[in-house]
N, C-alpha and C positions, 0 to 999 in steps of 0.2 A: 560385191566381191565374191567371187568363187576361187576354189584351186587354180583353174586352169588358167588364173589372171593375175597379174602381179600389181594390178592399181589395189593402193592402200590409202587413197586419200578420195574425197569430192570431187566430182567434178565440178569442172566448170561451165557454168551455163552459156551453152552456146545457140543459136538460131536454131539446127539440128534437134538438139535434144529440148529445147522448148516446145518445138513443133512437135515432136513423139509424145511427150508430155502430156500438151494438151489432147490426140488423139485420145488418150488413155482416157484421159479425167475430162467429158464433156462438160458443155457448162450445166451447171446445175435447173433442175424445176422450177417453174414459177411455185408459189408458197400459194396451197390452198388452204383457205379459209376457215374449209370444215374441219381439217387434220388438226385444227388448235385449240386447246383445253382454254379456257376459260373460265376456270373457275381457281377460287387460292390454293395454293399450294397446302399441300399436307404435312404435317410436321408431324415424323418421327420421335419416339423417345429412346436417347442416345442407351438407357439404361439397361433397353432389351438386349444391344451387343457387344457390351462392356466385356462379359465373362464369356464370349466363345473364342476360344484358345486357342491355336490351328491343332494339340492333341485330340482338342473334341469332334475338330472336324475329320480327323482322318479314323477318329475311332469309328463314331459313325458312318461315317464312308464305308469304312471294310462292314458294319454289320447292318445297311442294309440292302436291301435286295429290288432286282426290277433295275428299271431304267437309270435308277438313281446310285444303285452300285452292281459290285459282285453278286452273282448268279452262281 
């Protein structure tokens, strides 16, 4: 949807737009073998981010510096 368009609803899938579609979204890679972890999962402790607040995050955010905030 843009301004310049008065559809407000989904379309409907037509031949046309499935065909655009798939240009868009080729099929996907074969799955290489090496790209996959094998080993168990790592379990988090929930208890590290119980207390970050979104206050503490944006306090932080404004005081530090470099890539990470305000310069």
């Amino acid at each position: 949807m843009d301004n310049a368009n008065d559809i407000n609803r989904e379309h409907d899938i037509t031949t046309d737009i499935k065909k655009k579609l798939k240009e868009k979204h080729p099929k996907a890679a074969e799955l290489k073998q090496s790209a996959v972890i094998d080993k168990p999962e790592t379990k988090t402790e929930r208890v590290i981010f119980e207390n970050i607040t979104q206050d503490e995050i944006a306090s932080n955010t404004k005081n530090s510096l470099g890539s990470g905030g305000p310069t």
